[in-house]
Steps between C-alpha positions, in 0.01 A plus 500: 500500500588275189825626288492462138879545460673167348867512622718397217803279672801433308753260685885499408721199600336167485750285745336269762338820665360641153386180401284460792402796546330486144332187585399627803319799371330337198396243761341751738436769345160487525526451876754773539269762286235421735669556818649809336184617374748571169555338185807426355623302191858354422591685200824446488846284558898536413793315590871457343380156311199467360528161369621376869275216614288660758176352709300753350295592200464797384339685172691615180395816560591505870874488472742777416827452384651807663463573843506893432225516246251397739590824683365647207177369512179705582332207578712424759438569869682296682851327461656275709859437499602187595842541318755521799811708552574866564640573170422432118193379356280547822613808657426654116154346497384605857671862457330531144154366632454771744584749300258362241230521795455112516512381845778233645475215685859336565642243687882643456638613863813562277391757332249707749753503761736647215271739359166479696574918590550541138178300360316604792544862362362423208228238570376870730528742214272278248274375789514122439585211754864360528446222697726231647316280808709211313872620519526460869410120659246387232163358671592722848266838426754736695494739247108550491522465873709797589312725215184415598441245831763670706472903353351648810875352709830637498742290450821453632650169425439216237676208508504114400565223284477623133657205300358180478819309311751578844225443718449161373888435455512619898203267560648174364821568607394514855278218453664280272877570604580551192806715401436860305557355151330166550172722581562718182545242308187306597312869487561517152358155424177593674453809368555717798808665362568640154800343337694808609377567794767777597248785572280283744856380726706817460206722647448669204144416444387576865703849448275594220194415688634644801542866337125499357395427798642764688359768244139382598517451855755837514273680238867599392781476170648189395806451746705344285811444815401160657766232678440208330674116621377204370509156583780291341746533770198296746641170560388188723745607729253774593148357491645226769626788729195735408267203639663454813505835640086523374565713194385432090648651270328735203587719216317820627439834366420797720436842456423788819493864517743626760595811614370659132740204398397259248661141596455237236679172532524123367659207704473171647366542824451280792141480698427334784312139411195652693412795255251520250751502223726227617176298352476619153689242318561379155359745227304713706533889571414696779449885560535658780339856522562671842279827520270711724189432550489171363822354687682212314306360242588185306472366138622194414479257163649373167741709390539405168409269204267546216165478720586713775649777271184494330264536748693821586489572108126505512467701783646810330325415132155504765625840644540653210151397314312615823619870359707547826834757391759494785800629547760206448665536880180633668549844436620777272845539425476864612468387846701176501833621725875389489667343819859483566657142533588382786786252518476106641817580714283772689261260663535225771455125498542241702738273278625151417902488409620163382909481563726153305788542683794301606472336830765637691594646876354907513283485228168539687685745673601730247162504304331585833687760530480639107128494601572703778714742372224614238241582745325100379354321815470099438201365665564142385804262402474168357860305435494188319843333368523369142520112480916551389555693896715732300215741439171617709156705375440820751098604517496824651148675562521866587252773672360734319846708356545752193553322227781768364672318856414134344688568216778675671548200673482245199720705318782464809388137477556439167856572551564287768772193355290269769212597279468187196149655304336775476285615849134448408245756594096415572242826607309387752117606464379620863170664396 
């Protein structure tokens, strides 16, 4: 059945991922009405600087000065927001939108995992799409997935690589020995890394991504209480031990249900060199979605970058000029639920514990027995002396322990005068 609707888009921020999303949609838009069986037309465009040289043209009458009067506009169906950030300009523009009834298509993981409850509430009440396949690992369709592919499993763990910038910086520093800020550095040059690229190495980025995540596999509330390490304290030190005992290393985001316990969680992780996700390198993502019937199922691609983002961009615009209204995490608020949160020091891992210490008679001893004393049984040791003879590296691999018992006995550690740097702590990945 043909639909004589026209969606009216109007897109707001017109960076790298604006820009080519424009081009992309006055290239294809033919194409994309066809496989749509919709029409749409670009009606509209805003950014902070309209004079900015761009890689687009667009009509006089296309752009808008002010972000917020296209909110205004009846002939306005669709708005994307392309702005960035959980406060300011685009948290006024998406919030405004839906209450104008004009559907939203973002790419800002900032803001839904802020106030996805909050726009979700209101996207329900006026019956328009808020829709976001773009905020979480660009060209990977998770989101879609779980909604949609996946909606007859229940779900009870998702977990992978989320961010492409430390996966690459992991990547070449395993493969180029290259130190931590040598691999930035070069990041930035390529592109791979924003200039400040504190969100993708501090965990913050995965954290967001992490938390809407959970509320679609979970069909629950944001949970906004996530542990979240990054990866600046990863030196070379580690990727040479990390090899030897058959381990990679991985920023890693995870979230389970347990025991009516939420668990969410972000940290560099080691896998074994055999796994699946050992071999997603450089700027790639990977899902992991462990549910019943289905098992583990597995999405991997390009997590970010103009094209990627916008493939994912497109995908939403085509679900909403199909006519399909969804709920913006699956189902109604009314029946999304609340978990409590569960704490990283209640579950077990098997653990790697680098110790600097000086290389003296009883040392061995007396961390051996710290390990023992809070209920921490090593499975492993590697001892390798520092080049001087005064001073010695300790790998120590544990059994599965409680963490709350890992930290118990890093804290005694810590304390230790034999001790010369802080103890470093790597999660081990069993599943």
């Amino acid at each position: 059945m043909k639909k004589d609707k026209t969606y009216n888009i109007a897109i707001v921020g017109l960076g790298n991922i604006g820009s080519y999303l424009f081009n992309f949609l006055k290239k294809f838009q033919k194409t994309i009405s066809n496989k749509n069986n919709s029409k749409f037309k670009l009606a509209y465009v805003s950014a902070r600087n309209k004079n900015k040289k761009r890689k687009i043209k667009f009509k006089k009458n296309q752009w808008v000065n002010n972000c917020n009067e296209i909110i205004k506009k009846k002939d306005v169906d669709i708005i994307i927001e392309l702005i960035g950030g959980s406060e300011g300009p685009a948290k006024k523009l998406v919030f405004g939108a839906l209450k104008n009834k004009k559907h939203v298509v973002t790419a800002n993981k900032a803001l839904i995992s802020k106030y996805g409850d909050q726009l979700a509430k209101i996207a329900e009440k006026n019956k328009v799409n808020l829709e976001f396949e773009a905020a979480v690992c660009g060209g990977v369709p998770i989101i879609r997935s779980i909604k949609e592919g996946l909606i007859a499993n229940k779900i009870n763990r998702i977990y992978g690589i989320f961010n492409g910038t430390s996966n690459y910086i992991l990547s070449s520093m395993d493969s180029n020995k290259t130190s931590f800020n040598e691999t930035i550095t070069k990041a930035i040059k390529l592109g791979y890394a924003e200039t400040n690229p504190a969100s993708d190495i501090n965990g913050e980025d995965v954290a967001s991504k992490v938390k809407i995540l959970s509320c679609l596999s979970f069909n629950s509330f944001i949970n906004k209480n996530i542990h979240i390490e990054g990866i600046k304290d990863i030196d070379q030190q580690d990727i040479i031990n990390t090899n030897k005992l058959g381990y990679k290393i991985k920023l890693m985001g995870f979230s389970e249900i347990l025991n009516n316990k939420i668990f969410q969680r972000v940290h560099p992780t080691l896998v074994k060199k055999t796994s699946y996700i050992a071999g997603v390198n450089g700027v790639l993502n990977a899902v992991i979605v462990d549910g019943k019937p289905v098992g583990k199922n597995i999405i991997q691609g390009e997590g970010a970058g103009p094209s990627a983002t916008t493939s994912a961009l497109i995908s939403d615009i085509s679900s909403i000029i199909r006519g399909n209204i969804k709920f913006p995490f699956t189902i109604s608020n009314k029946k999304r639920k609340n978990y409590f949160s569960g704490k990283i020091t209640e579950l077990y891992f098997s653990s790697y514990i680098r110790l600097n210490v000086k290389d003296k008679y009883g040392v061995l001893s007396d961390v051996t027995k710290i390990f023992s004393n809070n209920k921490v049984s090593i499975k492993r040791v590697l001892q390798s002396p520092y080049k001087n003879k005064k001073n010695s590296s300790i790998v120590i691999i544990t059994h599965r322990s409680k963490d709350q018992n890992i930290q118990k006995t890093l804290k005694t550690l810590a304390k230790k005068s034999y001790i010369i740097q802080k103890p470093k702590l790597l999660r081990i990945e069993n599943g």
